[in-house]
C-alpha positions as CSV (number, residue, x, y, z in Angstrom):
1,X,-5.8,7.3,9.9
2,X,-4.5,6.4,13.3
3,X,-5.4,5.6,16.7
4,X,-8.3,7.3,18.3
5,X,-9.1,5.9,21.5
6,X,-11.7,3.1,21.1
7,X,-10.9,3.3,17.4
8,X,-9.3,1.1,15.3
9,X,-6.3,2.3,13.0
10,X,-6.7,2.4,9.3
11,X,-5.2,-0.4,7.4
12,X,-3.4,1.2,4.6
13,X,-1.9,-0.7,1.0
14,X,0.4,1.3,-0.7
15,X,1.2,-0.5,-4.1
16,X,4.7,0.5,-5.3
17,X,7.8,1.5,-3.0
18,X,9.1,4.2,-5.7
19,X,9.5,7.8,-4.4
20,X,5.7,8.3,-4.3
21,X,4.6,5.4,-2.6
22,X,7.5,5.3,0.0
23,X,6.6,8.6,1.5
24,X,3.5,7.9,1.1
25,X,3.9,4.7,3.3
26,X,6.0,6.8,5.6
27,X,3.0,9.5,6.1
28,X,0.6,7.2,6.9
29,X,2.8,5.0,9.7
30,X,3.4,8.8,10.7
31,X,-0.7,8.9,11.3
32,X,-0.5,5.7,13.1
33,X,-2.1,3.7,10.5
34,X,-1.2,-0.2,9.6
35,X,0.7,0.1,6.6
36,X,1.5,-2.3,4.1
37,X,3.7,-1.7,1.3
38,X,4.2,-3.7,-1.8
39,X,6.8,-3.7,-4.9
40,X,8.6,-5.7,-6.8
41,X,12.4,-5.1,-5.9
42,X,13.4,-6.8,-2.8
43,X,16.3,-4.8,-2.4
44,X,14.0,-1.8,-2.1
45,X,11.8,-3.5,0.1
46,X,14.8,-4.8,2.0
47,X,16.0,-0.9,2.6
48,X,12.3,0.4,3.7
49,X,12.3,-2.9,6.6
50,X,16.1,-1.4,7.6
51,X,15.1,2.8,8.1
52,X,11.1,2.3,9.6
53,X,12.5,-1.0,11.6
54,X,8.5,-2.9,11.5
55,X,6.7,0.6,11.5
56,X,5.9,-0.3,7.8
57,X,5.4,-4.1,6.7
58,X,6.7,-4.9,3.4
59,X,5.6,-7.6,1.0
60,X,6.7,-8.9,-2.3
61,X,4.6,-8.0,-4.9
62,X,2.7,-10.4,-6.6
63,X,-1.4,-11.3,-7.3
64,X,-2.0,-13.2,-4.5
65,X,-0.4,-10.7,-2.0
66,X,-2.1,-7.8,-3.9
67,X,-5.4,-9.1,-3.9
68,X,-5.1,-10.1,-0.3
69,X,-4.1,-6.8,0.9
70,X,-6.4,-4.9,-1.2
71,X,-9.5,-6.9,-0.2
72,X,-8.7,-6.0,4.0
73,X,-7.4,-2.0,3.3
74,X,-9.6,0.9,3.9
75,X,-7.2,3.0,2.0
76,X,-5.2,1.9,-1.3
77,X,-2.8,3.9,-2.8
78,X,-1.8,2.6,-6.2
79,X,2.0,4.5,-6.7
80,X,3.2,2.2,-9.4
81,X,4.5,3.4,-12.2
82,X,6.9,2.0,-15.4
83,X,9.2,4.6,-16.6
84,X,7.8,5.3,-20.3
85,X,4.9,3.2,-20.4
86,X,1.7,2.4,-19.0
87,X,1.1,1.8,-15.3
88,X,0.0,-2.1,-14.9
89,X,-3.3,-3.0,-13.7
90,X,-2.6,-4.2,-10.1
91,X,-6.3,-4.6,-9.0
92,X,-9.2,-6.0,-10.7
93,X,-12.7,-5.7,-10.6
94,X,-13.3,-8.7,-8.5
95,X,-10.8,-7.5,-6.2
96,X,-12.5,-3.7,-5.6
97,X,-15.7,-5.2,-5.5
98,X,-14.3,-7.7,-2.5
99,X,-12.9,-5.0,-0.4
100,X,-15.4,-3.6,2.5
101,X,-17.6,-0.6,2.2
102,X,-16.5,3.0,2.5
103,X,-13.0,1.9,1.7
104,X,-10.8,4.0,-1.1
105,X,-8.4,3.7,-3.9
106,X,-6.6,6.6,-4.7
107,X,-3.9,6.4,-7.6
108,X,-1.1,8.4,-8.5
109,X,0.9,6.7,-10.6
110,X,-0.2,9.5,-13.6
């Protein structure tokens, strides 16, 4: 995921800064990668900006910043997940189909 010479890192979207997609954030700024991390609760957010101090950007969830992170990831890890129901639909069709080829979606929130 990270830093080769002559090779770009991998921009990673982690969707959901729960247990699951916290570490997994935190692995992937461990590989070097450009990570992004999204969720709804600040105050989470807030906490992740505080311990990895810029190694990890945070965003507020929301369409707009979903769709715009998703379309420029090559890897999108989809770790959100509502206690006792259904995990939402974060990213469309239109949205996968806009993001650039050999990129990946991997979701956990099961």
């Amino acid at each position: 995921l990270g830093g080769a010479p002559g090779v770009a890192p991998a921009r990673v979207v982690v969707l959901g800064a729960g247990n699951v997609g916290w570490n997994a954030a935190w692995i992937a700024a461990g590989m070097e990668a450009e990570v992004r991390l999204l969720d709804l609760d600040l105050d989470r957010l807030r906490h992740v900006d505080q311990i990895h101090r810029g190694r990890i950007t945070t965003l507020a969830s929301n369409r707009g910043s979903v769709e715009r992170a998703v379309r420029d990831a090559d890897l999108v890890i989809g770790a959100v997940l509502v206690a006792g129901g259904r995990a939402p639909v974060l990213v469309d069709e239109a949205t996968v189909a806009a993001m650039r080829p050999g990129s990946v979606i991997v979701d956990v929130a099961v």
